[in-house]
N, C-alpha and C positions, 0 to 999 in steps of 0.2 A: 156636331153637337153645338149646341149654342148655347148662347151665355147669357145671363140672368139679367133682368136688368139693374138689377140692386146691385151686382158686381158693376156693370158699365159705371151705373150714375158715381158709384168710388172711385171709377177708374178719372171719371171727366173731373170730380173734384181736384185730386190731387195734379190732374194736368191744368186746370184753372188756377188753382193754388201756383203752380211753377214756370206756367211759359210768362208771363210778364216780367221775368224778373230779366238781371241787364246780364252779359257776357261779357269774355277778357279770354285771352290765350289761358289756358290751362297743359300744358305740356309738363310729362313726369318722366325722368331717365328711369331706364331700367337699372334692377341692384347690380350693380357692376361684375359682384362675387358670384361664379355656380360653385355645386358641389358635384353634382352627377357627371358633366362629363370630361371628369378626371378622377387619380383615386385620391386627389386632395383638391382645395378650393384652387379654382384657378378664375381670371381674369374672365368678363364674358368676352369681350375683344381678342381673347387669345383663343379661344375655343374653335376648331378646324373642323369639326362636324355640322351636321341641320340643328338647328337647336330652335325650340319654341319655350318661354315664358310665360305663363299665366299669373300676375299676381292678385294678391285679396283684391284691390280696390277695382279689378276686372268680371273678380266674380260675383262682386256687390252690384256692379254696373247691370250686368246679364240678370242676377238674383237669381242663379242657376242651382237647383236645390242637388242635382247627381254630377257628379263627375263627367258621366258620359256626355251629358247633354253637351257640355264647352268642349269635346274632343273631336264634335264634330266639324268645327272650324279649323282646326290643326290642320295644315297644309302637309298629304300626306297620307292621313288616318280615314278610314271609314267605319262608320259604326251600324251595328245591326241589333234593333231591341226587338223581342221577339211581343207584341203586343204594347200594353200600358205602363206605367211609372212601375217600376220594382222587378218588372220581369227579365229573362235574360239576356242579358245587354252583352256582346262582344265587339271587340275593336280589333281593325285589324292596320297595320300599319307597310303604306308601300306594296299592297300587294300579299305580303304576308300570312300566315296562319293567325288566328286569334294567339295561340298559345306561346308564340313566340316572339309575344313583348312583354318584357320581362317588367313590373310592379314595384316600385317600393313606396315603404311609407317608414318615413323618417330613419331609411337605412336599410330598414329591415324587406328580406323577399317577402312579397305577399302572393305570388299567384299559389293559383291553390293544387297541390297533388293530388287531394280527395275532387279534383273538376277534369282532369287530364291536363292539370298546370294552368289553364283558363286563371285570368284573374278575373275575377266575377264583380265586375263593375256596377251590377245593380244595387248593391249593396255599398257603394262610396258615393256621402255624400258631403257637399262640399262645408259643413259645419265644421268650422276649426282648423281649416285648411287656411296656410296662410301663402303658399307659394305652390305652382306643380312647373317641375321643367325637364321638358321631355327633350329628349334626342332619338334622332331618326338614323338608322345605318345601323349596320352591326355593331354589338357591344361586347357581346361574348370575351373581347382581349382582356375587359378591366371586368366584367360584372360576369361570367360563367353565361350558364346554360341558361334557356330562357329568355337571351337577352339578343337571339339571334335576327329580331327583325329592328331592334330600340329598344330602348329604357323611358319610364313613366318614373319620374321620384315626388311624391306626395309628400310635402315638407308640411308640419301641422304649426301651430302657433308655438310661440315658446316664452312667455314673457316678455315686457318691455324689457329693452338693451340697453336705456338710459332710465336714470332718475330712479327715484326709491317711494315706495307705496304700491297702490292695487287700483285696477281699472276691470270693467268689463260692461256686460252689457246682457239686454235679454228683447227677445221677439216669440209674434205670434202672427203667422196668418190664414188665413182660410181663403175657403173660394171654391172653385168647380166640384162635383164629383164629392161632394163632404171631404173635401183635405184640408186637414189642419197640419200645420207645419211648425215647432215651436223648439227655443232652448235657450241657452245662455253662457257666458263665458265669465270668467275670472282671471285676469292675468295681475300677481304679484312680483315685486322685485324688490330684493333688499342691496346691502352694498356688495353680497357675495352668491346671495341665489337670486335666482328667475323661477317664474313658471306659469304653465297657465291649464286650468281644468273649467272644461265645457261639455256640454249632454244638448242631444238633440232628439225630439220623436215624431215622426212623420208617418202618417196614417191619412189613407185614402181609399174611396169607396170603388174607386177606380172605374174603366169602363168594357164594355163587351169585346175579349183581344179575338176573339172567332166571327169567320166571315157571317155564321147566322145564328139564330136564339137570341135570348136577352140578358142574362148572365151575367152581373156585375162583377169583374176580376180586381179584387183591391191588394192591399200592401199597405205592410208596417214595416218601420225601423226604428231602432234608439239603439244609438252611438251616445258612451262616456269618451270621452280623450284627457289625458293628462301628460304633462312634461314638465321634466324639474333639469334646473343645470344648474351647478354647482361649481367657482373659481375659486378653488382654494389659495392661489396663488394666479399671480401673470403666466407660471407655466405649467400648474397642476391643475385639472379639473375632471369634474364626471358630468353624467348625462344620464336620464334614466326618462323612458316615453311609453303610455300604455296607450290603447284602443281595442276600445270592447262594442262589440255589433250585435245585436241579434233582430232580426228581419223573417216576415212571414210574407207569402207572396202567390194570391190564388193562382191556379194555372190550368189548362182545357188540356180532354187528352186528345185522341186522334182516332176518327172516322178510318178504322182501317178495313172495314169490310162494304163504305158505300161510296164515298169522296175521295179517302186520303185526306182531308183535310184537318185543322184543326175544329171542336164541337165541344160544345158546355157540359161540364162535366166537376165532380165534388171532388176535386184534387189542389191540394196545396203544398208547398212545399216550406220550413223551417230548416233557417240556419243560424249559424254563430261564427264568428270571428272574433281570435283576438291577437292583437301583435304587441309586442314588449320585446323593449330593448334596454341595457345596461353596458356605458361605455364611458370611457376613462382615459384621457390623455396626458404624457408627461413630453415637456419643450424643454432639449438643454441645447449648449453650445449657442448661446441667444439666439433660441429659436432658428439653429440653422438645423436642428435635428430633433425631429416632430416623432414623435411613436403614440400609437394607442391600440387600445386591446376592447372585443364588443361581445357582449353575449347577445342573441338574438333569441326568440322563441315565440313561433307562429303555432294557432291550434285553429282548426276549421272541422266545423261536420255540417252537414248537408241530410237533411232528413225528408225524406218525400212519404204522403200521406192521400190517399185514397178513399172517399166515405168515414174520416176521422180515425182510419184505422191505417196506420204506419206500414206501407209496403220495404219499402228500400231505404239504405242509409250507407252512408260514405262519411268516414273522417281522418284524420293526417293531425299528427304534430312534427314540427320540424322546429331541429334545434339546431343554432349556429355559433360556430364560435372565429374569431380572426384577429389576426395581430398584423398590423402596418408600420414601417418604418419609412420615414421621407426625410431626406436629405438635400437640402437647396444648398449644395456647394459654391453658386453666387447667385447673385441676384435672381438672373436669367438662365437658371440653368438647374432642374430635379429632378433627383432618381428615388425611387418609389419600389417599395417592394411589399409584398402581402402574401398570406395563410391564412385559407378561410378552411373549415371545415364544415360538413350538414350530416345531419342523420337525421332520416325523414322514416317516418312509420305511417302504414295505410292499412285502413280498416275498411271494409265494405261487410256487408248483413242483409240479410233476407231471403225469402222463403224460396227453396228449390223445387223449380219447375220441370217441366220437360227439357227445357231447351240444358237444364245443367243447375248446380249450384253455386248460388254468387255467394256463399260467407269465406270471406279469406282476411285474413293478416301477413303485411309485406314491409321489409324493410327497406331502406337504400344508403346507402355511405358516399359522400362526394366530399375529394379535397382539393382543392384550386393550389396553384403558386403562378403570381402574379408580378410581372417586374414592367415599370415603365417610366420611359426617359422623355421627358416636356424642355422645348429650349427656344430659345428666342435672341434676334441678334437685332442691332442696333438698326443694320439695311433694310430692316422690315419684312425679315424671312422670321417663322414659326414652323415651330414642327414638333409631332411628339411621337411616339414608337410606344405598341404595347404586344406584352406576347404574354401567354398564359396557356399551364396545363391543366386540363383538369384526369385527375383519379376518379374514376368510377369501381365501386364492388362488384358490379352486376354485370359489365359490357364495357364492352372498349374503351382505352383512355381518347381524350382527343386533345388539340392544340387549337390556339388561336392566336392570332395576330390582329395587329392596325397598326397601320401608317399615314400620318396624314402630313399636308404640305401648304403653308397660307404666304401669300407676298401681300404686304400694303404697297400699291402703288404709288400710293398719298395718303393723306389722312383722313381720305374721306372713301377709297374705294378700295378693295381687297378681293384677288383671289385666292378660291385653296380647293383641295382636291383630298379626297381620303380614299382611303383602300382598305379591304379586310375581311378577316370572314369571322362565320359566326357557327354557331354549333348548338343543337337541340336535343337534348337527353330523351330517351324512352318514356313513355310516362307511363303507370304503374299499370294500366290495360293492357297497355301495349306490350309491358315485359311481361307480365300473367295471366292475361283477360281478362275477361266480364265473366265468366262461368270456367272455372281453375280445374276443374274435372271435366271440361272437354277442350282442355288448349293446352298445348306445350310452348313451353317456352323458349326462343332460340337464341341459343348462348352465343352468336355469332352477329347479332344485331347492332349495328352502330349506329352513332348522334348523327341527324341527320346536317349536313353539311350547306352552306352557301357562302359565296364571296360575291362582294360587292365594292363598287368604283362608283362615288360620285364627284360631282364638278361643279363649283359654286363661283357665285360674284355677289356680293354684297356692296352696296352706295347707299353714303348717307349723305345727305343736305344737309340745309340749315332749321329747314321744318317738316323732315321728312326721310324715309327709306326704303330702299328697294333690294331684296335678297331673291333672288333665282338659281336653281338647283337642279343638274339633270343627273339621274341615279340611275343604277345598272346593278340587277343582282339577282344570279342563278342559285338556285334549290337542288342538291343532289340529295342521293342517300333517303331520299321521303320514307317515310315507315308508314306500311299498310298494317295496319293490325287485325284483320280480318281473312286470312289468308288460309283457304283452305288447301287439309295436306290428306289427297285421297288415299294415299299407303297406308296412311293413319288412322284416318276415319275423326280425326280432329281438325280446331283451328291452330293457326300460327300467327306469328309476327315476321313480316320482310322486309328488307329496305327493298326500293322498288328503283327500276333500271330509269332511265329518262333525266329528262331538266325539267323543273317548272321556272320559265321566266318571267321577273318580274323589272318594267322599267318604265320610266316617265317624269317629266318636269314638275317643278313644284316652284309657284311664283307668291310672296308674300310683301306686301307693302304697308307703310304707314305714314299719315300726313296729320302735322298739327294746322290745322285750316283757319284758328286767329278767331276771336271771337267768342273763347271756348268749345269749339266743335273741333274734333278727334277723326279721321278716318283710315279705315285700316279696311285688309280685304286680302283674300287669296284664290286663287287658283290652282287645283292638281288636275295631271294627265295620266294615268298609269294605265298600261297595259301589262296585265297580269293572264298567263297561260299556261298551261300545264299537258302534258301528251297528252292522246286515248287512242292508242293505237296506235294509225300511221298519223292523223293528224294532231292538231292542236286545239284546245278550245279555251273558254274564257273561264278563269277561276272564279264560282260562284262567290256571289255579295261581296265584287268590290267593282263597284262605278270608273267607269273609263274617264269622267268628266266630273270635278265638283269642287264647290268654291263658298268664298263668301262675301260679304259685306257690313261693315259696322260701321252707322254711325255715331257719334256720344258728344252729349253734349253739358258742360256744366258752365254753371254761372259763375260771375266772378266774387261772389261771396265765399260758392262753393258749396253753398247750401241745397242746392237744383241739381238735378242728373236726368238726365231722359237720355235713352239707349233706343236703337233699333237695329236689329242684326235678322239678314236676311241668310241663309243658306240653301245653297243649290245643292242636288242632291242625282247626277244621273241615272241613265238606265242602268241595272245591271240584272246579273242572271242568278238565278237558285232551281235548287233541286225537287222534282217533288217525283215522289211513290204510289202511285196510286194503287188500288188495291191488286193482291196477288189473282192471276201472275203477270201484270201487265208490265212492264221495264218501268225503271226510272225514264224521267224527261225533265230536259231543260227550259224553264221556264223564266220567259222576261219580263222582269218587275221596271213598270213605268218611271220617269223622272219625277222628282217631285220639287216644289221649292216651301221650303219653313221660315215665318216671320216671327218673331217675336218683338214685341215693346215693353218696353217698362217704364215707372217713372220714380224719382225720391224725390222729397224734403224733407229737408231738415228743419221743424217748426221750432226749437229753442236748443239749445246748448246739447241737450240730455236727451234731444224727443225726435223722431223721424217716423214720417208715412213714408210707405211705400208701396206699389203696384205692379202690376203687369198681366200682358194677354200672350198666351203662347200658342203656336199655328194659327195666328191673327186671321190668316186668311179660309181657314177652316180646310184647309189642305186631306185629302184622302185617301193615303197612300198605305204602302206595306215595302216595311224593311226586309221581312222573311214571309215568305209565302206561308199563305192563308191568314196571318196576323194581324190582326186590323189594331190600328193606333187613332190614340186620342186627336178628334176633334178639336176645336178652340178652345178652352179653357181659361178663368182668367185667375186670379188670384189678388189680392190684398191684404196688406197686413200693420203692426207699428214694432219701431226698435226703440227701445230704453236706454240711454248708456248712462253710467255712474262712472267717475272717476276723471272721463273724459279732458285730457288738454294736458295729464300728470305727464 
């Protein structure tokens, strides 16, 4: 695809407008505090897991309009979009299932039960996001089911934390493909509340995701977000955070009687998302004894449509509720204990065919108890211990653990090592089916299981860091949900015999280079395998090889930014079917590499342009067979801010 030249000539402005201007070191610490990996804030220097950081003024630098897009560089993660902007985006982490990295946003579970637990990434986009900070390794000991490959927590904005009045801002840009991108934010703060409420809607013409035809595939979304908190006192307060989505998103079906492949076709799909939460803390014994109590409540459907006439539809509310108590009986030293509760309901609808009838309604009940001890001693030894059970209604209880172990050698270099395993609930297919009047369900099904060992060294300089990671983690207990039972003359659900192994290094660095120029970059290796048979083979869409590069750079006004972030992207394998009755085949999707640039200024206090071209190099590729992805595209736009400097 190529680009306009009305888009270039904006683009060469705004970079004529920015490179003259002078440079200075520009270096920013990270926020010291996490919240995700622990069950209370802890120190980011105390943290004994993989941990990556994203903050705002990273994703302003990329101007990365989806989540997915920046999870590509996660040392670690691979992502697969199935086509153009809005279509279905999966991430997979280490090797891992999509399904089992477990989603929050500002606390709350978001992967979806009406998807088979998938958090459906096409639909987050980075409007209002103010932080995301993932951990890699099992989580399952602090965060349950879901959580068995990492945690993603998606922190949204929440008010300025100093000073009193109202700040925000508003944009708009366009570019390739007729996409306009636009929204705005409000953040207020008095002497006892905060808050901030923002909307975003992104619509695009999108482009052809099937290898042939001409068929423009587009996409909508508008995202509201609000968040209020509330200090009634130094030890009393509340919290209260919504997010409302609703996204339409063309989609091809499939050539199943001449290619197998993906082919242009009047199908689209609508959804909705919304997460809300409600929480409340009280601090006594000055603050040596923390408790708070959270209501959660997630609602998603998924509607799929055909010739504008509605085939199929999937929906889930899930309601949560948990109470935490933490005790820091000295400084360096906390015990932690929690009850969460869920009840999840799932709906699926549509017309019975041959193959059986999908209308069912299902429920599920899940209750965790969580205890874990964080301790740290003056020698430079760290360590914390987690264990947790989860109550299942439906199928076997199960347990988890972590244990991790960190030495500072000095003050600049530190080892540490973790261990643990993690644990993956049934998902509602899997306990009932796709068609309930030809599946039985087996009472005797368990979460599927894996433990994992990794081994880290982390060094910091004075303008720079170096963290490397070698991970280790088997997959038992897999659940085939497809399992036919010939006594029966139906299908079933099985845990299936075997290991699927997943291992490999993961190398991240960053260098302040003086001048205002920023560089940072990673490298992952993971061999991911799984039986068939007597042998072994490679678990389709995740790259043996892939990595990145970024470099940033601002002025020392601060007013200039230009980004350029390269990603590599290896071979890897997918499945394809081709028409009955010939077998599945394994099929190798070429390497590829993605450029993107961008550029800001800031023209007065209150005003900024800004730009970018993405797959600069007009790269060719397919994340998921047959799925063609966008060309080069560029984009341009301006931001407003009011309030600015409060």
């Amino acid at each position: 695809m190529k680009i306009s030249n009305a888009f270039l000539s904006t683009i060469g402005l705004v970079f004529s407008t920015v490179l003259p201007a002078q440079s200075s070191d520009n270096s920013q610490p990270l926020d010291p505090i996490v919240v995700t990996a622990s069950r209370a804030p802890i120190a980011i220097d105390r943290v004994l897991q993989s941990i990556t950081i994203i903050t705002r003024e990273q994703i302003e630098q990329r101007q990365a309009t989806h989540v997915g897009d920046l999870l590509r560089d996660v040392p670690g993660f691979s992502v697969s979009r199935s086509g153009g902007t809005g279509t279905q985006t999966q991430v997979r982490v280490r090797g891992a299932e999509s399904n089992q990295l477990l989603v929050l946003i500002d606390g709350v579970e978001a992967n979806d039960p009406a998807s088979g637990d998938d958090f459906r990434f096409e639909f987050l986009t980075t409007s209002e996001i103010e932080r995301i900070e993932i951990l890699r390794g099992p989580q399952s000991a602090l965060w349950g089911t879901d959580a068995l490959a990492g945690v993603i927590n998606i922190i949204t904005r929440g008010g300025n934390t100093t000073g009193v009045g109202s700040s925000g801002s508003l944009f708009l840009e366009g570019g390739s493909n007729a996409t306009i991108n636009g929204g705005g934010n409000l953040n207020f703060s008095s002497n006892a509340i905060r808050g901030n409420l923002g909307f975003s809607r992104f619509e695009t013409d999108g482009t052809n995701i099937a290898r042939t035809g001409n068929e423009q595939d587009g996409s909508e979304n508008t995202t509201f977000t609000g968040k209020i908190n509330a200090d009634f006192s130094d030890n009393v307060g509340v919290e209260a955070s919504l997010r409302y989505t609703d996204a339409e998103t063309d989609i091809d079906g499939i050539d199943f009687a001449v290619s197998g492949l993906p082919i242009d076709a009047d199908q689209h799909n609508e959804a909705t998302r919304i997460y809300s939460k409600l929480s409340g803390y009280l601090h006594t014994l000055e603050g040596q004894l923390k408790q708070s109590a959270t209501l959660t409540f997630q609602d998603t459907d998924n509607d799929n449509f055909t010739d504008n006439l509605q085939t199929t539809s999937t929906a889930s509310d899930k309601f949560g509720a948990r109470y935490q108590i933490d005790y820091q009986f000295t400084p360096n030293h906390r015990l932690s204990g929690a009850v969460d509760h869920e009840n999840i309901d799932f709906s699926q609808t549509g017309t019975a065919t041959a193959f059986g009838d999908p209308n069912q309604n299902q429920s599920i009940d899940t209750t965790g108890f969580v205890l874990e001890y964080v301790g740290h001693a003056a020698s430079g030894w760290d360590w914390n211990l987690g264990f947790r059970r989860d109550v299942f209604s439906d199928f076997d209880d199960a347990t988890s653990y972590q244990a991790a172990l960190g030495y500072s050698i000095n003050q600049s270099g530190r080892f540490r090592a973790a261990f643990g395993n993690g644990q993956k609930a049934p998902t509602f297919t899997e306990r009932f089916g796709f068609f309930p009047d030809t599946f039985v369900g087996n009472p005797n099904l368990r979460p599927e299981q894996s433990e994992s060992f990794e081994l880290g060294y982390e060094h910091t300089f004075q303008q720079g860091s170096v963290n490397i990671t070698w991970f280790d983690q088997n997959l038992t207990d897999e659940i085939n949900g497809f399992v036919f039972d010939p006594a029966l003359g139906v299908f079933t659900a099985a845990n299936e015999n075997g290991t699927s192994k997943r291992n490999g290094i993961e190398f991240a660095t960053n260098w302040n280079l003086g001048s205002g120029f920023n560089l940072s970059g990673s490298y992952t290796f993971t061999d991911a395998t799984e039986p068939d048979g007597e042998q072994r083979v490679r678990e389709v869409r995740r790259p043996r090889h892939s990595g990145h590069f970024n470099i940033n750079f601002t002025s020392s006004s601060a007013r200039t930014n230009i980004n350029l972030n390269v990603s590599y992207n290896g071979d890897r394998t997918d499945l394809f079917f081709p028409p009955f009755p010939e077998p599945s085949q394994r099929i190798e999707l070429g390497s590829f590499v993605l450029v993107d640039l961008t550029a800001n200024r800031q023209i007065t206090d209150n005003l900024d342009l800004f730009a970018r071209v993405n797959n600069l190099l007009d790269e060719n590729y397919e994340e998921v067979l047959g799925f063609a992805t966008p060309g080069a595209t560029a984009m341009a736009g301006i931001r407003y801010h009011f309030g600015r400097g409060k």
